[in-house]
PyMOL CGO cylinders between C-alpha atoms (Angstrom):
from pymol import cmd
from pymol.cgo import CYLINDER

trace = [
    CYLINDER, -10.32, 10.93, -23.18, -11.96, 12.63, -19.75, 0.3, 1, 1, 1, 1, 1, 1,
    CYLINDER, -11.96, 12.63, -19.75, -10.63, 12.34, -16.84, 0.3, 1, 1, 1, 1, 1, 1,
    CYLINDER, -10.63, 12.34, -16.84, -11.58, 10.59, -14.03, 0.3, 1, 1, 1, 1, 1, 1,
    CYLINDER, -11.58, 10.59, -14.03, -12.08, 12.93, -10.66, 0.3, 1, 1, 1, 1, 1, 1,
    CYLINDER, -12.08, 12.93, -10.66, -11.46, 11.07, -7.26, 0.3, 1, 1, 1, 1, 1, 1,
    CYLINDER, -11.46, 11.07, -7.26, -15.06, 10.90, -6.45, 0.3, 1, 1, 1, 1, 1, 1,
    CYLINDER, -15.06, 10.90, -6.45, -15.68, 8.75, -9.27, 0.3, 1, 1, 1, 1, 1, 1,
    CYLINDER, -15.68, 8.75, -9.27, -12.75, 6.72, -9.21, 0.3, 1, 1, 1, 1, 1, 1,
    CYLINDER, -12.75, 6.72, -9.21, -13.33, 5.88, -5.44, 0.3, 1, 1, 1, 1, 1, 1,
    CYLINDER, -13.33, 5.88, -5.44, -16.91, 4.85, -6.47, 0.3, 1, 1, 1, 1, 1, 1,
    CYLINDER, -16.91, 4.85, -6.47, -15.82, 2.57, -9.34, 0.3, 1, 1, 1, 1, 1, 1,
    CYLINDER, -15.82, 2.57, -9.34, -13.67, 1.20, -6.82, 0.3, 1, 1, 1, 1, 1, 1,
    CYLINDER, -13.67, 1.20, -6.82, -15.76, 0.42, -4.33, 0.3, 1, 1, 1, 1, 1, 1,
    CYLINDER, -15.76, 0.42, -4.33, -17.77, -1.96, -6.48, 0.3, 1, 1, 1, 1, 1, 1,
    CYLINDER, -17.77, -1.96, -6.48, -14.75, -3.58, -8.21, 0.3, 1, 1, 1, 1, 1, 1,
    CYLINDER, -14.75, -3.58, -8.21, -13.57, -4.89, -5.07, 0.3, 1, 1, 1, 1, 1, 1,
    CYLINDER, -13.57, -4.89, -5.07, -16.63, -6.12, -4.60, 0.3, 1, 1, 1, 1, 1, 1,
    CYLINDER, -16.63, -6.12, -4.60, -16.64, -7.67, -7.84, 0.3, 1, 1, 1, 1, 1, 1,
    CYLINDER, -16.64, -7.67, -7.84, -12.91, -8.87, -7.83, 0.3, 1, 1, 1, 1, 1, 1,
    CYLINDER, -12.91, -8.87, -7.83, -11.55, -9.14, -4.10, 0.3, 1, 1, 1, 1, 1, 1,
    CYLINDER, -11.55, -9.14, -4.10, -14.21, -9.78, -1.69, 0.3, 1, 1, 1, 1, 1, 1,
    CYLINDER, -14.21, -9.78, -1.69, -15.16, -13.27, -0.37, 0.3, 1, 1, 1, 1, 1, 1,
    CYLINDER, -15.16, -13.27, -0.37, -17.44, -14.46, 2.16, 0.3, 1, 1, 1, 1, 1, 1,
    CYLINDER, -17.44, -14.46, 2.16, -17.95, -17.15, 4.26, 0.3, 1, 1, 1, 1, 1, 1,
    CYLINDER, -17.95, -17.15, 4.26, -20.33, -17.72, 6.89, 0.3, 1, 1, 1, 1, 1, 1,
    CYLINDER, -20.33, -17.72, 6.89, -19.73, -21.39, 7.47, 0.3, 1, 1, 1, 1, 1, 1,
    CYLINDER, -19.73, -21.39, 7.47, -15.47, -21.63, 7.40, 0.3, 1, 1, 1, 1, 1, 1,
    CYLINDER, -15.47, -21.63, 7.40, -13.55, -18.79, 8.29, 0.3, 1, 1, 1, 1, 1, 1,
    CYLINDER, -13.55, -18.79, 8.29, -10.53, -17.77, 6.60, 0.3, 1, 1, 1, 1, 1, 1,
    CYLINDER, -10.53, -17.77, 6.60, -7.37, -17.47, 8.31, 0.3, 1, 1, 1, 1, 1, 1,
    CYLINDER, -7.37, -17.47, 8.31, -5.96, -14.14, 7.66, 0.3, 1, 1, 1, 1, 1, 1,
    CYLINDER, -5.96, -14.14, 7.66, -2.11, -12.65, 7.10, 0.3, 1, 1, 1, 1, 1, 1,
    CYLINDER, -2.11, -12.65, 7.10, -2.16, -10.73, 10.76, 0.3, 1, 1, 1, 1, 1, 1,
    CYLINDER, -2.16, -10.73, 10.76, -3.05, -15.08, 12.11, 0.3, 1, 1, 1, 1, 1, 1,
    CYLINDER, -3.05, -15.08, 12.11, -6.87, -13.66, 12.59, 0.3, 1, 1, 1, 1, 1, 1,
    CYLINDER, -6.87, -13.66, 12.59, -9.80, -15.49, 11.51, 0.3, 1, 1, 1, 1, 1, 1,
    CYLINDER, -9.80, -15.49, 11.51, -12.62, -13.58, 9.90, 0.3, 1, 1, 1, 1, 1, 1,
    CYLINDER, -12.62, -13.58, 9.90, -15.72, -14.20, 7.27, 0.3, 1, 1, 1, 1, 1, 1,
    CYLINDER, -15.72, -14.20, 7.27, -14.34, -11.48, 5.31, 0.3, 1, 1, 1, 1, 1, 1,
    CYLINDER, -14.34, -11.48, 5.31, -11.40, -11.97, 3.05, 0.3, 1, 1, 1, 1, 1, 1,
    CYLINDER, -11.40, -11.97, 3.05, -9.77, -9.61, 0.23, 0.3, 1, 1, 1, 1, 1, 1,
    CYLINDER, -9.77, -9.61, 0.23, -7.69, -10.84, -2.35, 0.3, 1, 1, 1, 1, 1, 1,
    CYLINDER, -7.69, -10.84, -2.35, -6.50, -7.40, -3.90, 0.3, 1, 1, 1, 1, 1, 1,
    CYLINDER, -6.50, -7.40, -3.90, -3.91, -9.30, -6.41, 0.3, 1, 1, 1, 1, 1, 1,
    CYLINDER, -3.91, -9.30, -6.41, -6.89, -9.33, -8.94, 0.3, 1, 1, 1, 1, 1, 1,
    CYLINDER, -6.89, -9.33, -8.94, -7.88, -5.56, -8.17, 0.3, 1, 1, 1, 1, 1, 1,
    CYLINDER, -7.88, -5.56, -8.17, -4.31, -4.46, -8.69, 0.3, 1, 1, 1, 1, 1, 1,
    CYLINDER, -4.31, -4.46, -8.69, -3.74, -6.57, -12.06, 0.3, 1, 1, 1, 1, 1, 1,
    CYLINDER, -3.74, -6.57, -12.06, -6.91, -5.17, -13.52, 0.3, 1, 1, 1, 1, 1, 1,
    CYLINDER, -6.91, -5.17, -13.52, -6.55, -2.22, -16.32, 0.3, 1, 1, 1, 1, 1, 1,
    CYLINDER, -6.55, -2.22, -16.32, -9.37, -0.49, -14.95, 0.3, 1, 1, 1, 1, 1, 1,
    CYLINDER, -9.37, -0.49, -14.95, -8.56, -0.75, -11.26, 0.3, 1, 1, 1, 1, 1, 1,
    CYLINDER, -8.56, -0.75, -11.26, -4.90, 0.16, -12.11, 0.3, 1, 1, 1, 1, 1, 1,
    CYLINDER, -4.90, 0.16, -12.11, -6.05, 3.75, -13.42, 0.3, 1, 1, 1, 1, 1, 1,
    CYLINDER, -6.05, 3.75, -13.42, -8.52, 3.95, -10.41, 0.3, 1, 1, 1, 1, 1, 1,
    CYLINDER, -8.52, 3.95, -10.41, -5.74, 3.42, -7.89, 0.3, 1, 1, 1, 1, 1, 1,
    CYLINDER, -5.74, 3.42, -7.89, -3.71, 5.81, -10.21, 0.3, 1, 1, 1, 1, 1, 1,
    CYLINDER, -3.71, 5.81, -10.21, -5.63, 8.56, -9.62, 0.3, 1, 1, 1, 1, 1, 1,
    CYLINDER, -5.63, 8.56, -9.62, -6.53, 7.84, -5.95, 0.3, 1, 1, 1, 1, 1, 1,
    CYLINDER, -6.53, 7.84, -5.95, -2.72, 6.99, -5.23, 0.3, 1, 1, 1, 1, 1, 1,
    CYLINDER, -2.72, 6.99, -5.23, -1.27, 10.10, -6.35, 0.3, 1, 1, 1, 1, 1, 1,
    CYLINDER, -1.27, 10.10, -6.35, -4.39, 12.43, -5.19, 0.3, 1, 1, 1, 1, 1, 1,
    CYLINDER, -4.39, 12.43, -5.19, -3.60, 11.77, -1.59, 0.3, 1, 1, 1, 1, 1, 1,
    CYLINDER, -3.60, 11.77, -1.59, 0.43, 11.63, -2.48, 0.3, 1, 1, 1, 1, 1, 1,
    CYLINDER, 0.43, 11.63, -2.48, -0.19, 15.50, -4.02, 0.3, 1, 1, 1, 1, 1, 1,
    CYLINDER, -0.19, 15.50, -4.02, -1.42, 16.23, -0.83, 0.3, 1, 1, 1, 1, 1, 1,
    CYLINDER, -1.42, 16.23, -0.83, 1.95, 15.18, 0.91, 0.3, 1, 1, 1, 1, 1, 1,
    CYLINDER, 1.95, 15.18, 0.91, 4.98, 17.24, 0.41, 0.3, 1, 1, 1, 1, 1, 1,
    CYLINDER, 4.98, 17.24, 0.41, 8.42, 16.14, -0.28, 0.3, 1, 1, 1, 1, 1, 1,
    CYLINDER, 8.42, 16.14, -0.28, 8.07, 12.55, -1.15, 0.3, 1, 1, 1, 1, 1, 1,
    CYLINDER, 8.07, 12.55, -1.15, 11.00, 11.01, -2.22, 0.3, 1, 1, 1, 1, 1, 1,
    CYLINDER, 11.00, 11.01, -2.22, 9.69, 7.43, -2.79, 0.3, 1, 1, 1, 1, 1, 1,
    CYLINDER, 9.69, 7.43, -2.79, 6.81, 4.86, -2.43, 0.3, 1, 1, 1, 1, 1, 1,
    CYLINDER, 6.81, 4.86, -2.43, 6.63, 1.56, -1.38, 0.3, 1, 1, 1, 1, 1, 1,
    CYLINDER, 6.63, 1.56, -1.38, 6.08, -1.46, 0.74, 0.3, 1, 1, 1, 1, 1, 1,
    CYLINDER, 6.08, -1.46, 0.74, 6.11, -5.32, 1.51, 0.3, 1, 1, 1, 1, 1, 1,
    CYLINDER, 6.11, -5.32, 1.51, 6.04, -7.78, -0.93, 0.3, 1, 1, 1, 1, 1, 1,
    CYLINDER, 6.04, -7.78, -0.93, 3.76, -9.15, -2.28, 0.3, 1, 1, 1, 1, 1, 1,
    CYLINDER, 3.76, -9.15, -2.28, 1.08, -6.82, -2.13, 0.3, 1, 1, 1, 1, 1, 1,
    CYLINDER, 1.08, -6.82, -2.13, 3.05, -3.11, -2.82, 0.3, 1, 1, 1, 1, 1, 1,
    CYLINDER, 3.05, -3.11, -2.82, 4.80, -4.20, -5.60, 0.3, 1, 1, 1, 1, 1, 1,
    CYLINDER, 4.80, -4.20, -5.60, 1.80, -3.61, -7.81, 0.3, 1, 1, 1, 1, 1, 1,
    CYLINDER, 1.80, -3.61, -7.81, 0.47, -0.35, -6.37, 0.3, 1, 1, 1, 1, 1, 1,
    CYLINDER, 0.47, -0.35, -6.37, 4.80, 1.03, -6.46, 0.3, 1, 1, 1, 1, 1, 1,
    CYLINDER, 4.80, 1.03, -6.46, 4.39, 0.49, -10.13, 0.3, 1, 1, 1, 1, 1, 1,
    CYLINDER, 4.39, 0.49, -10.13, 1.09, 1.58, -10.86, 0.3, 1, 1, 1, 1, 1, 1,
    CYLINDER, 1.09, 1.58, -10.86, 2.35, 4.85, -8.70, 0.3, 1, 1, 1, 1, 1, 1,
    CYLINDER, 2.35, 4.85, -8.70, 6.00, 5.14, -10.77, 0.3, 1, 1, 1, 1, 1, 1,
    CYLINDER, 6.00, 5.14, -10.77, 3.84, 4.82, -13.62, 0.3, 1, 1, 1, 1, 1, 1,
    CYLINDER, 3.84, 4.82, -13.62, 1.60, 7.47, -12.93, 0.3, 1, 1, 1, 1, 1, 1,
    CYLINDER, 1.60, 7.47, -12.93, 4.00, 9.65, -11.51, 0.3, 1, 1, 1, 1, 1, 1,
    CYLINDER, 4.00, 9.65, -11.51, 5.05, 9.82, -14.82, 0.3, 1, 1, 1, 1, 1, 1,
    CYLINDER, 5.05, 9.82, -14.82, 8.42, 10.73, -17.39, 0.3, 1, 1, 1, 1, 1, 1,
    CYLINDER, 8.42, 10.73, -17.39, 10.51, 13.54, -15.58, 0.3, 1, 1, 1, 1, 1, 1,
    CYLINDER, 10.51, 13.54, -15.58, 9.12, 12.57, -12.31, 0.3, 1, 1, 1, 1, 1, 1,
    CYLINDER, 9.12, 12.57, -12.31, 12.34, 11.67, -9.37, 0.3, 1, 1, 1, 1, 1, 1,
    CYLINDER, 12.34, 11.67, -9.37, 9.50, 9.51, -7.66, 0.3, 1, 1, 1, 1, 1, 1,
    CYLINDER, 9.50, 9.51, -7.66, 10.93, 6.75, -6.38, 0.3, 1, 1, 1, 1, 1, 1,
    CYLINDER, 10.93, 6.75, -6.38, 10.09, 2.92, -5.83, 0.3, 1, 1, 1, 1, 1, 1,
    CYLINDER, 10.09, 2.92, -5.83, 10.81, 0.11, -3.18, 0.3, 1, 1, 1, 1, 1, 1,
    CYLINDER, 10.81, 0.11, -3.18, 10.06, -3.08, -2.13, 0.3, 1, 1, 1, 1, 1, 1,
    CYLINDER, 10.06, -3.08, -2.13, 10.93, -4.24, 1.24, 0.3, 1, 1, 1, 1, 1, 1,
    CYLINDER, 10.93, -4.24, 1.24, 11.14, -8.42, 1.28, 0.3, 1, 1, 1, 1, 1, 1,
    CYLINDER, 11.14, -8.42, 1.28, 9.30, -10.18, 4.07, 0.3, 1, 1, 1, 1, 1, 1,
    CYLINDER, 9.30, -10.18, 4.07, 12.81, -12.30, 4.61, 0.3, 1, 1, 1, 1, 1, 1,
    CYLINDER, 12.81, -12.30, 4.61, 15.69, -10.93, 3.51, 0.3, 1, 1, 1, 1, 1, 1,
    CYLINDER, 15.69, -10.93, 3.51, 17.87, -12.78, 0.79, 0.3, 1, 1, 1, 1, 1, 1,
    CYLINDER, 17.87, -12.78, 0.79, 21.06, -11.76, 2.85, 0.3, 1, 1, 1, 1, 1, 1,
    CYLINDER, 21.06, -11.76, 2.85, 22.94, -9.92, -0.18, 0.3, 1, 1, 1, 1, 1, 1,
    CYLINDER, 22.94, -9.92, -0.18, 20.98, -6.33, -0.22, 0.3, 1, 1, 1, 1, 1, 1,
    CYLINDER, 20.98, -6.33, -0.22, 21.01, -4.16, -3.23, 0.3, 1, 1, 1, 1, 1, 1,
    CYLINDER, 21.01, -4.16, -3.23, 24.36, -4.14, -4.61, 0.3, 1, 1, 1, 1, 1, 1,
    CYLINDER, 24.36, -4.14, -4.61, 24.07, -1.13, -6.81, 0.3, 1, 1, 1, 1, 1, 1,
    CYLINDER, 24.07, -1.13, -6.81, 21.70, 0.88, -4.57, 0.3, 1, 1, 1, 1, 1, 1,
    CYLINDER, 21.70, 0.88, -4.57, 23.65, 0.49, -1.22, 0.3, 1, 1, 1, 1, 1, 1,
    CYLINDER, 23.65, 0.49, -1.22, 20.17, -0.32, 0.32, 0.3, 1, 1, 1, 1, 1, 1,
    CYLINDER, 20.17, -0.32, 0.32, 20.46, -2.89, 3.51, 0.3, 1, 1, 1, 1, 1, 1,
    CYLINDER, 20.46, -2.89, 3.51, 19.50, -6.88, 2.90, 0.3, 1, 1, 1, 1, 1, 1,
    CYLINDER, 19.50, -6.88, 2.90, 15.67, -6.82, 2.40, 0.3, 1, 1, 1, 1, 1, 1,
    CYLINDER, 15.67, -6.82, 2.40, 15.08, -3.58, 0.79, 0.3, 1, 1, 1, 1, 1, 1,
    CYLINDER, 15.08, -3.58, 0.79, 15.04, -3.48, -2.74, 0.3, 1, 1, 1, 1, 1, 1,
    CYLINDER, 15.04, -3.48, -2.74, 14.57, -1.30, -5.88, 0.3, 1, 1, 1, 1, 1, 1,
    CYLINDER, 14.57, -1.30, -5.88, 15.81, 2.56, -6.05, 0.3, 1, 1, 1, 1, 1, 1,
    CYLINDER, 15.81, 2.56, -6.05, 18.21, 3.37, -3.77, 0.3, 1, 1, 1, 1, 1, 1,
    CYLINDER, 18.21, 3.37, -3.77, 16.84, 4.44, -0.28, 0.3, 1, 1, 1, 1, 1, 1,
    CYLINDER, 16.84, 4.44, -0.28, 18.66, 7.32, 1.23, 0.3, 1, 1, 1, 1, 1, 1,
    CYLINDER, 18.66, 7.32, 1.23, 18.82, 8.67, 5.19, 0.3, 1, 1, 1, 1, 1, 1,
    CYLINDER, 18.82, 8.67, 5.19, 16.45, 11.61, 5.10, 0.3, 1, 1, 1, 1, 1, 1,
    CYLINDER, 16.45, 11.61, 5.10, 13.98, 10.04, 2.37, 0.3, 1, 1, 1, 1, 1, 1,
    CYLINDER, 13.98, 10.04, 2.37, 10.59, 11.29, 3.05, 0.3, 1, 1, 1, 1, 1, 1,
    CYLINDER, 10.59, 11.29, 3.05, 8.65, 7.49, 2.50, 0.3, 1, 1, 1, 1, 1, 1,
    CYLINDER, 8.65, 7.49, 2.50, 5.00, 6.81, 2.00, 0.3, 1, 1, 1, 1, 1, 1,
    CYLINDER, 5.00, 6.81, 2.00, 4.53, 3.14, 2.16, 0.3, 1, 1, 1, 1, 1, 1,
    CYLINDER, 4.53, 3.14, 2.16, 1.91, 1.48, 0.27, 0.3, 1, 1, 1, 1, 1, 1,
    CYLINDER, 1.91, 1.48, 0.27, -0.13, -1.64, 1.14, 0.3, 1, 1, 1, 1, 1, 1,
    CYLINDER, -0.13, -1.64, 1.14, -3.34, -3.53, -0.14, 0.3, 1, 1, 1, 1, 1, 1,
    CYLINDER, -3.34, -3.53, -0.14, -4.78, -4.18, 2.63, 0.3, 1, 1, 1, 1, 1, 1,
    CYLINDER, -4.78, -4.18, 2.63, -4.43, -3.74, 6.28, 0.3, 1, 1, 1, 1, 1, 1,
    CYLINDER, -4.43, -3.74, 6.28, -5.88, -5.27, 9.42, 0.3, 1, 1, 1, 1, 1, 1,
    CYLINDER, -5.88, -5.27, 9.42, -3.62, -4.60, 12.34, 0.3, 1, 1, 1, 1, 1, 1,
    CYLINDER, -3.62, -4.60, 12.34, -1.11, -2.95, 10.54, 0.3, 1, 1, 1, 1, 1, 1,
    CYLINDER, -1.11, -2.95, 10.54, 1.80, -5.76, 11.89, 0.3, 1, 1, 1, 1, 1, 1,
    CYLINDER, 1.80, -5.76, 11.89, 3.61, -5.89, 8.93, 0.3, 1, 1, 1, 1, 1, 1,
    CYLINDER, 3.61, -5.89, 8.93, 3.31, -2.52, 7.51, 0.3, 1, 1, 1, 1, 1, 1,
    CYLINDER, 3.31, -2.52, 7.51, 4.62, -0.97, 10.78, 0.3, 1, 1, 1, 1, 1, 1,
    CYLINDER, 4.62, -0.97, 10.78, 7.67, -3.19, 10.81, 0.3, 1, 1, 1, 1, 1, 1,
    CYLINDER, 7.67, -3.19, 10.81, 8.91, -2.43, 7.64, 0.3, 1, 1, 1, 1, 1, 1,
    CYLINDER, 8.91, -2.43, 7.64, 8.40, 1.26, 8.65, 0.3, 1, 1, 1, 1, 1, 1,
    CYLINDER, 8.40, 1.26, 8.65, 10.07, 0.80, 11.45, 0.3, 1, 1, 1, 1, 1, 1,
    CYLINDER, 10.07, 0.80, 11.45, 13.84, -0.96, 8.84, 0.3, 1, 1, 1, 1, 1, 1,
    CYLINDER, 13.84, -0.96, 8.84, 13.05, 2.30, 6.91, 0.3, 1, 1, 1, 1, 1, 1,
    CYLINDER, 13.05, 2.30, 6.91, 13.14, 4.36, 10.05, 0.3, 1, 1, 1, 1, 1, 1,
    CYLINDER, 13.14, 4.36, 10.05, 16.27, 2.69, 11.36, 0.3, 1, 1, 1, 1, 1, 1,
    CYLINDER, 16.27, 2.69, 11.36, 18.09, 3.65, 7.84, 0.3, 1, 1, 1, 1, 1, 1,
    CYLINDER, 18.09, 3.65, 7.84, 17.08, 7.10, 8.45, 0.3, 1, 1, 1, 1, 1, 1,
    CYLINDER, 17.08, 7.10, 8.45, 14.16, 7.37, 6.54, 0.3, 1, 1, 1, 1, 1, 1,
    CYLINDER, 14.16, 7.37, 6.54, 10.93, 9.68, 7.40, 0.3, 1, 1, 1, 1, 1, 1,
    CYLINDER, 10.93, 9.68, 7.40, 8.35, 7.48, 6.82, 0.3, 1, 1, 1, 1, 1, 1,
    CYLINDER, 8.35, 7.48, 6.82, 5.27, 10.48, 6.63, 0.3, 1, 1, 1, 1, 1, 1,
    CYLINDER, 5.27, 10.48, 6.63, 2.28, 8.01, 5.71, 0.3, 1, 1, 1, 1, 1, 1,
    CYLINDER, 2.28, 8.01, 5.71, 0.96, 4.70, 4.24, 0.3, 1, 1, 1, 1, 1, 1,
    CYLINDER, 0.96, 4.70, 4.24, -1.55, 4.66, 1.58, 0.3, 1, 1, 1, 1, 1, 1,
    CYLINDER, -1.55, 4.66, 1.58, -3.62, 1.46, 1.70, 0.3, 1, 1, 1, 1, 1, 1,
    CYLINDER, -3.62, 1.46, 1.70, -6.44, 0.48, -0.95, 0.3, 1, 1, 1, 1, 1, 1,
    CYLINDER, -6.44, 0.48, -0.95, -8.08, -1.10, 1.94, 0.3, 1, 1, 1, 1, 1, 1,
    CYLINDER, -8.08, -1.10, 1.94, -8.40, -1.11, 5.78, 0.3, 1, 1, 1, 1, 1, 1,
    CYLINDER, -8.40, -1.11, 5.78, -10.17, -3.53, 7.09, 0.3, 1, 1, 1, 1, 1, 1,
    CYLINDER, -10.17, -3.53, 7.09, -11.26, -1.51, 10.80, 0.3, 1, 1, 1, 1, 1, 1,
    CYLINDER, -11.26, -1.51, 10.80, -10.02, -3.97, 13.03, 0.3, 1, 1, 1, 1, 1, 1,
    CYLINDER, -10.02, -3.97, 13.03, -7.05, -1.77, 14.93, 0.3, 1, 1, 1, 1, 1, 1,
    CYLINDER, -7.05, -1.77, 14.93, -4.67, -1.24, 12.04, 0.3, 1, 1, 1, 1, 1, 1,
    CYLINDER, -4.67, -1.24, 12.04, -5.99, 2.80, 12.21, 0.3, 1, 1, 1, 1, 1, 1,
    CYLINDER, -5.99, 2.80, 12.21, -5.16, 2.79, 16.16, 0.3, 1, 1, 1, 1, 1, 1,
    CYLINDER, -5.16, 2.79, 16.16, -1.71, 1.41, 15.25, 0.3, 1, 1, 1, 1, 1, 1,
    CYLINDER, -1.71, 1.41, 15.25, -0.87, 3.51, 12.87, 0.3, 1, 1, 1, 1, 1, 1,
    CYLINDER, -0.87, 3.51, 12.87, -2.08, 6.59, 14.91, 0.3, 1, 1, 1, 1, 1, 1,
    CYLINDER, -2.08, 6.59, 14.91, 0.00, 5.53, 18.13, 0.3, 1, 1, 1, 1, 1, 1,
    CYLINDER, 0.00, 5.53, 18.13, 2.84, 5.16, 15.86, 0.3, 1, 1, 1, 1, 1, 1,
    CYLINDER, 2.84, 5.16, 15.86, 2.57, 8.76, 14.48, 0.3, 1, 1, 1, 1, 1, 1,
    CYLINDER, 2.57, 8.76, 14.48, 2.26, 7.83, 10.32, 0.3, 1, 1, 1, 1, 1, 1,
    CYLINDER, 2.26, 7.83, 10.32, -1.16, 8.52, 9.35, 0.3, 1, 1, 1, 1, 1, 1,
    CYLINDER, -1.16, 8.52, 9.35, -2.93, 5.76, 7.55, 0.3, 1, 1, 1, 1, 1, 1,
    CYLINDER, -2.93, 5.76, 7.55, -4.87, 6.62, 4.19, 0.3, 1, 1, 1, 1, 1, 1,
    CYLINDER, -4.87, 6.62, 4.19, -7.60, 3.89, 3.35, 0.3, 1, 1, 1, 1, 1, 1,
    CYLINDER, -7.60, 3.89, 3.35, -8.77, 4.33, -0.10, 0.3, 1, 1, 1, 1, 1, 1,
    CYLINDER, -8.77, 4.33, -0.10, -11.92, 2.43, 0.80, 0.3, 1, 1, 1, 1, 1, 1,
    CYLINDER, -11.92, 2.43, 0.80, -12.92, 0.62, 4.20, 0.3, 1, 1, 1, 1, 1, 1,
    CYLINDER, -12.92, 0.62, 4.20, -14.38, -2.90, 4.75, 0.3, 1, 1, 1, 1, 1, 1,
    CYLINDER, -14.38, -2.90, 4.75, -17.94, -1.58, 5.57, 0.3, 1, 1, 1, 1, 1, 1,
    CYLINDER, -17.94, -1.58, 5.57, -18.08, 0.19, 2.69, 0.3, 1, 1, 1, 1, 1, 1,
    CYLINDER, -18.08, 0.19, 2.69, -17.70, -2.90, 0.87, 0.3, 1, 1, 1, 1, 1, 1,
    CYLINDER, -17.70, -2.90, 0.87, -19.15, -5.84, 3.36, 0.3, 1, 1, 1, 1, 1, 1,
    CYLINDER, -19.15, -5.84, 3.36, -21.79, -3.50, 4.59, 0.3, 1, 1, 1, 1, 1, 1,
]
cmd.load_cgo(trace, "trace")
C-alpha cells in the first residue's frame, strides 16, 4: 500500500467536501452555528464518517501536529471534534501518549470522575501544563472554539493551536490571531465554493 503525501491528500479533500459537505442555496439561506446566515453550508459529519476522508484527515491532522512540539493531547467541542480526536488517537498510533478530549457544549454537572477533569471536559485526563491543540470541523467566527480554549486555559492548559478541516473566511482567522493560537485550515471555503 503507498502512501498518501499531504499534497494529495489535501487535493482528494478538497473535492470530497465538495462531494459530501457542501450545500448551496441561492434562494433560502441557512442559518448557521455562529447565528449567521449564509448560502454556503458544510455538513462535515459525512466527511468525517467516510473511510476515505478519515485517512485524508489522518494524514493532514498529524502533518501539521508533527510540526508542533510537545503536544500532550487533541481535542474539541462536541459534536464536531469527536470524530477528528479519534481519527487523530487512531493515527497517532500503539505506543503513542497522544491524548484525547471532548469538551461538552453544556456541562452535565458531574465532570470526569476518574480523570479529575472539571464538569464539561471529558475523555483523558487534562492536566495544568498540557500543551492542547484543539480540533474543529469547521469554523466561521471561531465563537465556540475560542471559549472552550479559553475552560482549557483556565485549568492551566497551553492551548498552542487549533486544527480545523475547514475555515470558512468570515473572521474566525482574525479571532484566532488576536487571541494568540494560530488557526490551521486544512482547506478554505473558496477553495471549495469558488
Amino acid at each position: 500500500m503507498t502512501s498518501t503525501s499531504v499534497d494529495e491528500a489535501r487535493s482528494r479533500l478538497i473535492e470530497k467536501i465538495k462531494q459530501l459537505a457542501y450545500l448551496f442555496s441561492e434562494e433560502e439561506p441557512f442559518v448557521l452555528a455562529s447565528g449567521r446566515e449564509s448560502k454556503h453550508f458544510f455538513d462535515m459529519k459525512p466527511v468525517m464518517m467516510d473511510p476515505e476522508c478519515a485517512h485524508l484527515l489522518g494524514v493532514l491532522i498529524h502533518f501539521e501536529l508533527d510540526n508542533i512540539s510537545d503536544i500532550d493531547a487533541v481535542g474539541g467541542l462536541e459534536l464536531g471534534a469527536v470524530p477528528l480526536t479519534g481519527i487523530s488517537i487512531a493515527k497517532a498510533g500503539r505506543g503513542s501518549s497522544l491524548r484525547g478530549f471532548i469538551v461538552r457544549k453544556e456541562p452535565k454537572g458531574r465532570g470526569g470522575r476518574k480523570t479529575g477533569n472539571p464538569p464539561g471536559i471529558e475523555g483523558s485526563s487534562l492536566n495544568k501544563g498540557d500543551r492542547i491543540v484543539l480540533l474543529e470541523d469547521v469554523t466561521t467566527t471561531g465563537g465556540s472554539a475560542l471559549k472552550a480554549a479559553d475552560m482549557l486555559s483556565e485549568m492551566g492548559c497551553i492551548v498552542v493551536a487549533c486544527i480545523t478541516i475547514l475555515d470558512r473566511e468570515e473572521g474566525g482567522l482574525k479571532a484566532f490571531d488576536n487571541s494568540g493560537i494560530p488557526l490551521i485550515p486544512l482547506t478554505l471555503k473558496s477553495e471549495i465554493a469558488g
